[in-house]
PAFIFI-623228 format. One record per residue (C-alpha): x, y, z; residue number from 1; chain. Coordinates in steps of 0.2 Angstrom, whole numbers, plus 5000, padded with zeros to 4 digits. Example, Ala and Ser with C-alpha at 12.3 -4.5 7.8 and 13.67 -1.06 7.14 Angstrom:
% PAFIFI-623228
@xx:5062; yy:4978; zz:5039; num:1; chaine:A;
@xx:5068; yy:4995; zz:5036; num:2; chaine:A;
END
This chain:
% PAFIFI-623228
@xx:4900; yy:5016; zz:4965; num:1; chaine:A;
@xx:4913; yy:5009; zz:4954; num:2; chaine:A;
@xx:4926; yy:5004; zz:4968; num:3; chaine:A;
@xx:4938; yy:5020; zz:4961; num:4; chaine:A;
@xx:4935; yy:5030; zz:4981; num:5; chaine:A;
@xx:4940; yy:5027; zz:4997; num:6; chaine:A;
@xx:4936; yy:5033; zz:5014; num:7; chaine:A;
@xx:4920; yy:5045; zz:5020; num:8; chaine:A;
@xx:4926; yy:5060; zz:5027; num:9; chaine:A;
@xx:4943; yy:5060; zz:5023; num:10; chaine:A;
@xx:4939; yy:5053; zz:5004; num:11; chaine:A;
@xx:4947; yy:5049; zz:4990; num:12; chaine:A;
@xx:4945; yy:5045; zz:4969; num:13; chaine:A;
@xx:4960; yy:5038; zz:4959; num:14; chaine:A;
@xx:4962; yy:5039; zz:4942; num:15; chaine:A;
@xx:4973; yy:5032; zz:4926; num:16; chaine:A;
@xx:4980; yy:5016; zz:4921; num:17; chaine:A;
@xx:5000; yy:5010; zz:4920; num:18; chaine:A;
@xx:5000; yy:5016; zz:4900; num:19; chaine:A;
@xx:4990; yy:5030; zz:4900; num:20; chaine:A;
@xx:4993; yy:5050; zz:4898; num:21; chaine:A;
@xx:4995; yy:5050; zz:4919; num:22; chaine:A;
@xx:4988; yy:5044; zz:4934; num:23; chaine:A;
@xx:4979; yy:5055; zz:4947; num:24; chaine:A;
@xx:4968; yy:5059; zz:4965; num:25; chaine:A;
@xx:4957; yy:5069; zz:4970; num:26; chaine:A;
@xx:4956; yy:5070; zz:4989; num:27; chaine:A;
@xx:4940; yy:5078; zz:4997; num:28; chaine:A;
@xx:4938; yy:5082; zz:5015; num:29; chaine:A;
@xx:4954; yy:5090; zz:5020; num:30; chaine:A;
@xx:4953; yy:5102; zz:5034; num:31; chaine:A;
@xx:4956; yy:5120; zz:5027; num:32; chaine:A;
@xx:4974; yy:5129; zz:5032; num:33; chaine:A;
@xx:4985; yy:5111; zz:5031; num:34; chaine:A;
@xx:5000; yy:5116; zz:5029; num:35; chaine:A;
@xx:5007; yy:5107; zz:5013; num:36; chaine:A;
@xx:5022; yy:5109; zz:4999; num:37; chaine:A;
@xx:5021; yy:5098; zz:4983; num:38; chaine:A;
@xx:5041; yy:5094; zz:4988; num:39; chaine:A;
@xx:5032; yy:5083; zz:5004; num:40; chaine:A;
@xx:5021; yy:5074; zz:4996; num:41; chaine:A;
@xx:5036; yy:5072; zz:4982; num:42; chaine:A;
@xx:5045; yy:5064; zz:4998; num:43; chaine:A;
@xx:5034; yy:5049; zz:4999; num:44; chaine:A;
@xx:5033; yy:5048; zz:4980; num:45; chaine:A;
@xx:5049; yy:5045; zz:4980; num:46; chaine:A;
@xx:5049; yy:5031; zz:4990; num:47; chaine:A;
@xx:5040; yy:5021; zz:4980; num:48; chaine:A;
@xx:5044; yy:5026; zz:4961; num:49; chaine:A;
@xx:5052; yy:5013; zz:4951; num:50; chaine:A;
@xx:5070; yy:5011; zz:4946; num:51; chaine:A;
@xx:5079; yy:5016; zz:4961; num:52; chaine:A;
@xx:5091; yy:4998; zz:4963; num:53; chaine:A;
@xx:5092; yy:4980; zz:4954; num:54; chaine:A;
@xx:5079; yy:4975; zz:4966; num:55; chaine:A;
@xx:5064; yy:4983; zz:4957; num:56; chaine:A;
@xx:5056; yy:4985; zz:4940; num:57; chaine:A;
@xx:5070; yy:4995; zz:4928; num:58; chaine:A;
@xx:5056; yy:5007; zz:4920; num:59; chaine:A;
@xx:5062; yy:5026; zz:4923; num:60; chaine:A;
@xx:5047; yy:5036; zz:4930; num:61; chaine:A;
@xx:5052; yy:5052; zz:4938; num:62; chaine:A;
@xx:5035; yy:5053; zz:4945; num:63; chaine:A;
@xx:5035; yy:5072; zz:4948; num:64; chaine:A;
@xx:5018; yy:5077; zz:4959; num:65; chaine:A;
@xx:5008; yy:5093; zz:4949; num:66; chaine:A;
@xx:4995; yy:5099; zz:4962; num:67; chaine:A;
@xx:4981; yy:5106; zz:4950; num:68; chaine:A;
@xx:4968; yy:5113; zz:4964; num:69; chaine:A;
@xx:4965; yy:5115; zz:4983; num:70; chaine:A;
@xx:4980; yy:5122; zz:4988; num:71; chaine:A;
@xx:4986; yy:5139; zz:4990; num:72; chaine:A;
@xx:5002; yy:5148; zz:4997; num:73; chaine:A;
@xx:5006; yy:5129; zz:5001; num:74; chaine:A;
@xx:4990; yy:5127; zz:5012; num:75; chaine:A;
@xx:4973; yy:5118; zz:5009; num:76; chaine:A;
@xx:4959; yy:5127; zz:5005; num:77; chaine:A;
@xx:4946; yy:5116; zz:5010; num:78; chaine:A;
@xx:4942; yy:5112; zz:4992; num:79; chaine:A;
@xx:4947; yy:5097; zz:4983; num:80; chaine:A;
@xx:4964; yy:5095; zz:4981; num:81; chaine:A;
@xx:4968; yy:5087; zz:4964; num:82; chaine:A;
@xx:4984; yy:5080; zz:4959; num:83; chaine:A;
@xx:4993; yy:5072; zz:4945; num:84; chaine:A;
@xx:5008; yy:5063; zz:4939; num:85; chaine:A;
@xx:5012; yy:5059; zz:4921; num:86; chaine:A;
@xx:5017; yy:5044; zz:4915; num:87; chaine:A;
@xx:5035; yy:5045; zz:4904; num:88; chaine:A;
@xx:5042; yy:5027; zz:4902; num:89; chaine:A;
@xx:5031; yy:5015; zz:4893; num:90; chaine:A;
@xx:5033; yy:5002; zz:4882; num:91; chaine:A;
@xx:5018; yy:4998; zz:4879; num:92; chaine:A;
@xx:5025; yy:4988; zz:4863; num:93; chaine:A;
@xx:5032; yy:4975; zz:4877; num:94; chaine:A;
@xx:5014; yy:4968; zz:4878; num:95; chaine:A;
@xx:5009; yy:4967; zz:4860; num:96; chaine:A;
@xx:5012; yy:4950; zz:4857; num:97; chaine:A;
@xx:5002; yy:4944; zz:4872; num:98; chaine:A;
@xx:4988; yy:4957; zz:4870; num:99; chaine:A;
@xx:4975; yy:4942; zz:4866; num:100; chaine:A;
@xx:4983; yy:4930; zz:4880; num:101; chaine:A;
@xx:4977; yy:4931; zz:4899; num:102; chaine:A;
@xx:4992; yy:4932; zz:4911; num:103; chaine:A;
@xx:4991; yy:4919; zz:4924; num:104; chaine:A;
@xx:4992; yy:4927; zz:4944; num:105; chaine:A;
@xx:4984; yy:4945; zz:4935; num:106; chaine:A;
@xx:4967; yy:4952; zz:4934; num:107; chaine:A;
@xx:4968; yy:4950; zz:4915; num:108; chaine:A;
@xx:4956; yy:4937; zz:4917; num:109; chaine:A;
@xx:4943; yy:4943; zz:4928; num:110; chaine:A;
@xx:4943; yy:4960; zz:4919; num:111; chaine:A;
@xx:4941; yy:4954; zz:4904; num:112; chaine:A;
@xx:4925; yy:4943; zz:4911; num:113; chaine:A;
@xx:4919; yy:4958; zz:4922; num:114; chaine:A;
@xx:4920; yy:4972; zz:4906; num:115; chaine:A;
@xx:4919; yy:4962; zz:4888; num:116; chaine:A;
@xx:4938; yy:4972; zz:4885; num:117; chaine:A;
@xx:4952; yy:4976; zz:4895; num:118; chaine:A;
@xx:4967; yy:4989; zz:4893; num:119; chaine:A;
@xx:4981; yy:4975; zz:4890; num:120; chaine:A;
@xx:4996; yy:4986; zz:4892; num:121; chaine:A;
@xx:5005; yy:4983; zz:4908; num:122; chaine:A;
@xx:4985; yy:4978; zz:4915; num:123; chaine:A;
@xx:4979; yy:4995; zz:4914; num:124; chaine:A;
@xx:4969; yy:5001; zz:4927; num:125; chaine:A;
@xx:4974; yy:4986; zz:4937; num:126; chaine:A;
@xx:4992; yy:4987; zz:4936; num:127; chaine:A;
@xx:4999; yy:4993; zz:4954; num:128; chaine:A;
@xx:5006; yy:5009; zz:4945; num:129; chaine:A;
@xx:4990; yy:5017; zz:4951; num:130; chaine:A;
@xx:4995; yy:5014; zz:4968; num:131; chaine:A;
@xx:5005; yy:5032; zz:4965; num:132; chaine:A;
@xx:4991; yy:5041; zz:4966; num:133; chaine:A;
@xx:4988; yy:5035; zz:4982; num:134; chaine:A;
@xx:5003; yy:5038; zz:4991; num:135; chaine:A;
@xx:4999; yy:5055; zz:4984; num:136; chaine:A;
@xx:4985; yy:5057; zz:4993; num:137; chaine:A;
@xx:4992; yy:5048; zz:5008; num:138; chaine:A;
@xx:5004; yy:5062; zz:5011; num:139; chaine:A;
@xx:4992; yy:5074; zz:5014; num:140; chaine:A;
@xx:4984; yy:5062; zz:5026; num:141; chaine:A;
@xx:5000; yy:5059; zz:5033; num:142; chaine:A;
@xx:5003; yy:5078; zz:5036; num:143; chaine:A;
@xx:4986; yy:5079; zz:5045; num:144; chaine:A;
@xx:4989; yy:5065; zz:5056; num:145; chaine:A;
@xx:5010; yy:5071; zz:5061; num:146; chaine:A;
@xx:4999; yy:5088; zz:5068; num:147; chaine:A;
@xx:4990; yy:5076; zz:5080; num:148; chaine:A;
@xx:5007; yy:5069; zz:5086; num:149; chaine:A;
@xx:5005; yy:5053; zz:5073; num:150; chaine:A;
@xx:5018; yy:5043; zz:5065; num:151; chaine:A;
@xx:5018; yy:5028; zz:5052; num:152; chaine:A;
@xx:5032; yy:5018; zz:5049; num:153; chaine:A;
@xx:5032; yy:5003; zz:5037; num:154; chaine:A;
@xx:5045; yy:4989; zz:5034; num:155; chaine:A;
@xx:5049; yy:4973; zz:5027; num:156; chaine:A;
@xx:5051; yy:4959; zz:5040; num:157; chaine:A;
@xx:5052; yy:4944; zz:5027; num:158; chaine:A;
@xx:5058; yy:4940; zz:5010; num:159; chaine:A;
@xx:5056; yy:4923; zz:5005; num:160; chaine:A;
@xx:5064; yy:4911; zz:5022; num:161; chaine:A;
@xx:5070; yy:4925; zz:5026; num:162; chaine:A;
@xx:5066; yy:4933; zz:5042; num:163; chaine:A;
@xx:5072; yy:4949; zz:5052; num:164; chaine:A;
@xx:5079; yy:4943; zz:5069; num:165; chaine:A;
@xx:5078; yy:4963; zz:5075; num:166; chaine:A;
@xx:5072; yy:4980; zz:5073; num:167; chaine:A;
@xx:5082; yy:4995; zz:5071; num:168; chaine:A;
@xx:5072; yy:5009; zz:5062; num:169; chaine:A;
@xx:5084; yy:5020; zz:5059; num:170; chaine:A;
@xx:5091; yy:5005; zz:5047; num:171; chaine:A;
@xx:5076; yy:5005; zz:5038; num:172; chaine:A;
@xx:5082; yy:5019; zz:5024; num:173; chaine:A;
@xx:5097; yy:5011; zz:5023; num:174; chaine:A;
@xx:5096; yy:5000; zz:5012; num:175; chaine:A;
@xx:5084; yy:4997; zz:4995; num:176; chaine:A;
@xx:5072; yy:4985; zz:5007; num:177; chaine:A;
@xx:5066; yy:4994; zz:5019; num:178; chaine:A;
@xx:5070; yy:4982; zz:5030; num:179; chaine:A;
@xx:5075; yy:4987; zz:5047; num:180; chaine:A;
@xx:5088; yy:4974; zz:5048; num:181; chaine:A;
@xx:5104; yy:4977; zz:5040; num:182; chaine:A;
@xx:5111; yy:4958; zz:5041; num:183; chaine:A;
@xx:5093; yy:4950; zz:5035; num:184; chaine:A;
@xx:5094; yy:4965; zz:5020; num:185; chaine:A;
@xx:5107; yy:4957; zz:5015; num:186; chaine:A;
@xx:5101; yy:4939; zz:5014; num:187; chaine:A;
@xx:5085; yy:4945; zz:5007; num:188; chaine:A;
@xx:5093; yy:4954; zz:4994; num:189; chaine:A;
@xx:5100; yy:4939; zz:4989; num:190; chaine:A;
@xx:5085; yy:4928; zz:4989; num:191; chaine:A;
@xx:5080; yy:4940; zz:4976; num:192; chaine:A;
@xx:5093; yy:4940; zz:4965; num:193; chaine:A;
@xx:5093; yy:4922; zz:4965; num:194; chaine:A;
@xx:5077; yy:4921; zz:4958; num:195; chaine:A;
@xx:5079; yy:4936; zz:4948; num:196; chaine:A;
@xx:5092; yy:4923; zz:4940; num:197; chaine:A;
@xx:5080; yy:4909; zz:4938; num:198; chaine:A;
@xx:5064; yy:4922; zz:4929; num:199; chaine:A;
@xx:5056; yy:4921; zz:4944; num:200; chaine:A;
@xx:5051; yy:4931; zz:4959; num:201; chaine:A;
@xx:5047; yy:4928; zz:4978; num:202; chaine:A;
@xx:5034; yy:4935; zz:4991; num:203; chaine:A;
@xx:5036; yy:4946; zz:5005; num:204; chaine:A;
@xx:5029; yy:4951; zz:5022; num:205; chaine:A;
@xx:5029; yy:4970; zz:5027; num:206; chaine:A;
@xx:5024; yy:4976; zz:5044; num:207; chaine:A;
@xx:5015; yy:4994; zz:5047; num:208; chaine:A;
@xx:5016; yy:5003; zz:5064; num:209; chaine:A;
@xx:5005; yy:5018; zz:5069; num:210; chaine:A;
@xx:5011; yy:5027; zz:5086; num:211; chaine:A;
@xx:5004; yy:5041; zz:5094; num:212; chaine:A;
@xx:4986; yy:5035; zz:5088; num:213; chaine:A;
@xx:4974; yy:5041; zz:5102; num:214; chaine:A;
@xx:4961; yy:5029; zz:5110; num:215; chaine:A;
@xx:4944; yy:5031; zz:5102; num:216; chaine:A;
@xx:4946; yy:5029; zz:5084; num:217; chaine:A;
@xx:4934; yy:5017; zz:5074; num:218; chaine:A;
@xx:4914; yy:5015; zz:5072; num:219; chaine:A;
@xx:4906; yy:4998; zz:5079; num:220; chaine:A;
@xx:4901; yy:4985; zz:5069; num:221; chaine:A;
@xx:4903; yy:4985; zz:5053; num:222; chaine:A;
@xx:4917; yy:5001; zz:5051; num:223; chaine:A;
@xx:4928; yy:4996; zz:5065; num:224; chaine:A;
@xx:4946; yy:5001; zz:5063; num:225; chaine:A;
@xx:4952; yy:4985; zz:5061; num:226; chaine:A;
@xx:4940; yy:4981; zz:5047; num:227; chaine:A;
@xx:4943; yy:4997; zz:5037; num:228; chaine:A;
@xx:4965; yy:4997; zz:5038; num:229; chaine:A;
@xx:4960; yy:4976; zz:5031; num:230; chaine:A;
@xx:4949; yy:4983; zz:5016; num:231; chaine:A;
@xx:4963; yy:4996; zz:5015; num:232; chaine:A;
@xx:4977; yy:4984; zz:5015; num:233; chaine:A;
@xx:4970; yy:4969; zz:5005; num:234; chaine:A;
@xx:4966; yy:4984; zz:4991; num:235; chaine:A;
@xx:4984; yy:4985; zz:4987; num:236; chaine:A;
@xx:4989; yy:4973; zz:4973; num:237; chaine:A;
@xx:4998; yy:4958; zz:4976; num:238; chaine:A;
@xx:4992; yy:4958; zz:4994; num:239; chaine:A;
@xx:4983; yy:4941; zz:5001; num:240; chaine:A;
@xx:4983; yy:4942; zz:5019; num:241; chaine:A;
@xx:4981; yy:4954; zz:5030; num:242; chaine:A;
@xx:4986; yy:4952; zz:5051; num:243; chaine:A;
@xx:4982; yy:4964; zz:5066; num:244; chaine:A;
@xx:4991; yy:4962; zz:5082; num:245; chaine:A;
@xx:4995; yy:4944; zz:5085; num:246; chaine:A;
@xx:4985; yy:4939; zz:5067; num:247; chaine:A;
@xx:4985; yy:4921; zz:5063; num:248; chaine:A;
@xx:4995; yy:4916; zz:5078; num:249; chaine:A;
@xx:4982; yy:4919; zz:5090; num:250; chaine:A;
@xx:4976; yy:4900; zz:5087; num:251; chaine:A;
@xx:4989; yy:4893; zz:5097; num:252; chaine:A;
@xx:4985; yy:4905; zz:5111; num:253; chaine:A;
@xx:4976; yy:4903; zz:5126; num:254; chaine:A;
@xx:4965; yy:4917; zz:5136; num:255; chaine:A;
@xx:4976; yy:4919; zz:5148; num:256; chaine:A;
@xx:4991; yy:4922; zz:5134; num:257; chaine:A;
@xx:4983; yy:4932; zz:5124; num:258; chaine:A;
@xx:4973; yy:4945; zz:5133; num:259; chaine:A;
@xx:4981; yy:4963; zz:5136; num:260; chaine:A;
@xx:4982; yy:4966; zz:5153; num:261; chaine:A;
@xx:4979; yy:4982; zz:5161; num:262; chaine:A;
@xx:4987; yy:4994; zz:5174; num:263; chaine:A;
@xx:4984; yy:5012; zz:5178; num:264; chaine:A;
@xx:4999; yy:5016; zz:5166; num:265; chaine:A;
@xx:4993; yy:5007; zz:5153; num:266; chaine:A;
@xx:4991; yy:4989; zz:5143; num:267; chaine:A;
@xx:5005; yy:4979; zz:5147; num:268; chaine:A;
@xx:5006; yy:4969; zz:5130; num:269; chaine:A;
@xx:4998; yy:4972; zz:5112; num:270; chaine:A;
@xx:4994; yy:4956; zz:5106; num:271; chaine:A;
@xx:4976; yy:4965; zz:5099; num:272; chaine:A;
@xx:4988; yy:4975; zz:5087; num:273; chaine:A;
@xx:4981; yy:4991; zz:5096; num:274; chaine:A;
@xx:4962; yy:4988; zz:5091; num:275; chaine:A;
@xx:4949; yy:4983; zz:5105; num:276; chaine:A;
@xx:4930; yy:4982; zz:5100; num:277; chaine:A;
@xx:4933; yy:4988; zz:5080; num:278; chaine:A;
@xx:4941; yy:5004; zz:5089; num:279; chaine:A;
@xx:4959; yy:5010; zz:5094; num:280; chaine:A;
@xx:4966; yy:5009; zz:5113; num:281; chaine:A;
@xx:4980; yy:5022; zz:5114; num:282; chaine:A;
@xx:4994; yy:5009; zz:5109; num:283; chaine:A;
@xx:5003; yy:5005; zz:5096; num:284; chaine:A;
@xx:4991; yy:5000; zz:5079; num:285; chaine:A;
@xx:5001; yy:4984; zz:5070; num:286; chaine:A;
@xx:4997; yy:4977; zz:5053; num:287; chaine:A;
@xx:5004; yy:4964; zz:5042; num:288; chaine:A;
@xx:5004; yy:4963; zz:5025; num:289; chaine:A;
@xx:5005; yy:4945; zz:5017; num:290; chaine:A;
@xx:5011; yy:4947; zz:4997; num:291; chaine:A;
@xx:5010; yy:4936; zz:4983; num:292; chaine:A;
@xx:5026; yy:4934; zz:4971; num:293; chaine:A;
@xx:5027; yy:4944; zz:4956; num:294; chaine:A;
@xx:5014; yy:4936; zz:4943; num:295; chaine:A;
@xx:5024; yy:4943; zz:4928; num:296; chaine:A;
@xx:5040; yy:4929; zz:4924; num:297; chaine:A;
@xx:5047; yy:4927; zz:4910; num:298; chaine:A;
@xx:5044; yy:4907; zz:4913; num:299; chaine:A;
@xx:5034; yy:4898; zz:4901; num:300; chaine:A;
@xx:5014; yy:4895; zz:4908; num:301; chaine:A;
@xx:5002; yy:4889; zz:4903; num:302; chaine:A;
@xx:4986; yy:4900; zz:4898; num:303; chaine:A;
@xx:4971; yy:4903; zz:4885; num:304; chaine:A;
@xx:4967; yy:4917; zz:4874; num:305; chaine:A;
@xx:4953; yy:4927; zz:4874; num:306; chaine:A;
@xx:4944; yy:4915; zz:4862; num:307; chaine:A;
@xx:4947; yy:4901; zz:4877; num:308; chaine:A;
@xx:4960; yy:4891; zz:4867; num:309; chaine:A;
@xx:4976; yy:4883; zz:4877; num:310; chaine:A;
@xx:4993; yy:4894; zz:4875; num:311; chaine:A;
@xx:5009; yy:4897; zz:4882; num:312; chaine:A;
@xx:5015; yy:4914; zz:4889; num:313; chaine:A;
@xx:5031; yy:4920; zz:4896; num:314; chaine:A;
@xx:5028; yy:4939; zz:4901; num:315; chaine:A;
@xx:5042; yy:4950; zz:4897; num:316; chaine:A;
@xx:5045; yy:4969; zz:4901; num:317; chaine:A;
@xx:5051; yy:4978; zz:4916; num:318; chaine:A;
@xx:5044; yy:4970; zz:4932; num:319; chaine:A;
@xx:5048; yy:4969; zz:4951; num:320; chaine:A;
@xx:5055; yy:4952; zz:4956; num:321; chaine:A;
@xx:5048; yy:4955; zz:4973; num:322; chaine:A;
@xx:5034; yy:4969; zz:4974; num:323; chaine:A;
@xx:5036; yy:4968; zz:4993; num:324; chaine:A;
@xx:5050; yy:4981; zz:4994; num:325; chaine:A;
@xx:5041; yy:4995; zz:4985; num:326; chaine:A;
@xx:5024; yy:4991; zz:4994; num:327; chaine:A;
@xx:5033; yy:4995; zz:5010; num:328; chaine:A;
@xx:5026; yy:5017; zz:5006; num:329; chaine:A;
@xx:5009; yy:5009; zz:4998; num:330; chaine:A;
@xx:5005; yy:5001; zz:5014; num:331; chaine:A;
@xx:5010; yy:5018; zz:5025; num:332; chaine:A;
@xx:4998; yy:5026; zz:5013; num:333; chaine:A;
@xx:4982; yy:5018; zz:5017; num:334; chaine:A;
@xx:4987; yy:5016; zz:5034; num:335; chaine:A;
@xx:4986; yy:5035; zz:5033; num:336; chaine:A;
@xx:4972; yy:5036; zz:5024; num:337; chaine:A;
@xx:4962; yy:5026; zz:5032; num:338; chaine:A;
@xx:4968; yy:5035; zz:5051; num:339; chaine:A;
@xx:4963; yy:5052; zz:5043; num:340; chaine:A;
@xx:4947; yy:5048; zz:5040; num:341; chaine:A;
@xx:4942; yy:5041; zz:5056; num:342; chaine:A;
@xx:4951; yy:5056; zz:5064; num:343; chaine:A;
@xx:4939; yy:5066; zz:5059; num:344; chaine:A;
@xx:4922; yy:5056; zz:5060; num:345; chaine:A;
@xx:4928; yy:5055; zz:5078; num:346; chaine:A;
@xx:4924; yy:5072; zz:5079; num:347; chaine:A;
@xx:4906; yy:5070; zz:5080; num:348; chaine:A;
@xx:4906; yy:5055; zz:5093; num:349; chaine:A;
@xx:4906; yy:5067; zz:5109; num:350; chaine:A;
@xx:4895; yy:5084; zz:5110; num:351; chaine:A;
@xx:4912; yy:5093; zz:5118; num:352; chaine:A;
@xx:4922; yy:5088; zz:5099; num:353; chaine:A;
@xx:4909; yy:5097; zz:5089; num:354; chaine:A;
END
């Protein structure tokens, strides 16, 4: 395998790089007679395309959704459901100058070490443009999941120092962040612009929450729930850590602090994130994504070329100054993705699900 699928029941294959004719998915696995309309999964698209406020990257992408196969009368046919989305705004001339130089914080590097060439305009197949395709196939998931009484909510709780003091969902499509603190939107919006001003960029934390997920979900040992939404998450470009539950934090805990009691009604905390064993409890799953400032400045860096002389580099084009606001759908997307799939390999666990 080349690393281009993901999942083993629900599955699916991306395809296309940032400069190329499109970018695309096919999903295999879908359960026959899901009802689903190219305008829903155009919903989550639009969450995610780019030039929608003077927080993200300026290039125009309408990122119109063309389902090709596996749905008809706006249900799944059981077959593969293949879908595309055409690239329109590149400027590929934007990289031209740097076309022999390896970016530093990109996969120009390690491509170029792993293949002998590399697609240098906007980093090809590694650019996070090709995270579209996902959030393609992560409505369908999406939809599968919302007719089990599933929801997934994202949102960004830290821009830079920046930190949320409160959670109010309904705030979250308020504003260009996601964010589902008005008063901290603000503040992180300017933390943005501040280094927006400086060619720079900043990192950002976003937080995904699955309710409604039933207990029993996972495989143990090496496909536990847990394991697979971490390979899901730290998959998504820009990400470097990945929490569930309590996460890092749980070094200054005790026993006694940590552990999630019990009572006939329930657990009474949720400091496991949901997850017990590699496999879901019934409450609420939490995951944190931990992401890495924007690699493309325009400040001078140091760098080689490919011939492994010293040079400078300043990256120029279109670029988010924090890729934290946009990965906010990305993340709900392989949240999804990854439920989906272990939705139905649970069917097989018990005689009476067959």
């Amino acid at each position: 395998m080349a690393g281009n699928s993901f999942g083993q029941v629900f599955r699916i294959t991306t395809f296309g790089e940032s400069h190329g004719v499109a970018l695309g998915v096919i999903v295999d696995g879908c359960p026959a007679g899901l009802p689903i309309a190219a305008e829903e999964i155009q919903r989550d698209l639009d969450r995610r395309k780019p030039g929608q406020s003077a927080l993200t990257t300026q290039r125009r992408e309408s990122d119109r959704v063309q389902i090709l196969s596996g749905v008809f009368e706006d249900l799944t046919t059981g077959t593969p459901i293949a879908m595309v989305v055409h690239n329109e705004d590149m400027r590929s001339q934007d990289y031209a100058a740097t076309k022999d130089l390896f970016r530093p914080g990109h996969a120009d590097f390690t491509y170029w070490k792993k293949y002998g060439r590399r697609d240098y305009r906007g980093g090809g197949r590694a650019s996070a443009r090709e995270t579209v395709a996902r959030v393609a196939a992560g409505a369908i998931a999406r939809k599968l999941l919302a007719a089990q009484g599933i929801a997934i909510i994202g949102y960004v709780t830290q821009v830079g120092p920046v930190k949320i003091t409160k959670k109010d969902f309904s705030a979250i499509n308020q504003n260009a962040l996601f964010c589902p603190d008005a008063d901290a939107a603000e503040a992180m919006a300017n933390v943005i612009k501040e280094a927006q001003a400086k060619k720079d960029s900043i990192g950002a934390l976003v937080e995904v929450v699955a309710q409604g997920v039933p207990a029993g979900l996972g495989e143990p040992v090496f496909d536990k729930l847990d394991a697979d939404l971490a390979k899901a998450m730290m998959s998504i470009n820009a990400v470097k850590g990945v929490e569930i539950g309590d996460g890092f934090r749980v070094v200054e805990l005790r026993g006694s602090q940590n552990c999630d009691p019990i009572t006939p009604k329930g657990f009474t905390s949720n400091h496991a994130g949901g997850i017990l064993g590699g496999i879901s409890n019934g409450d609420e799953i939490v995951v944190r994504l931990a992401l890495k400032p924007t690699s493309s400045i325009a400040i001078e860096q140091d760098t080689i070329d490919i011939h492994g002389k010293p040079a400078k580099i300043a990256t120029k084009g279109r670029h988010d100054p924090c890729v934290g606001i946009r990965a906010v759908p990305i993340a709900e997307a392989m949240m999804a993705l990854v439920l989906a799939d272990h939705f139905l390999r649970d069917r097989t666990s018990q005689m009476e699900r067959l």
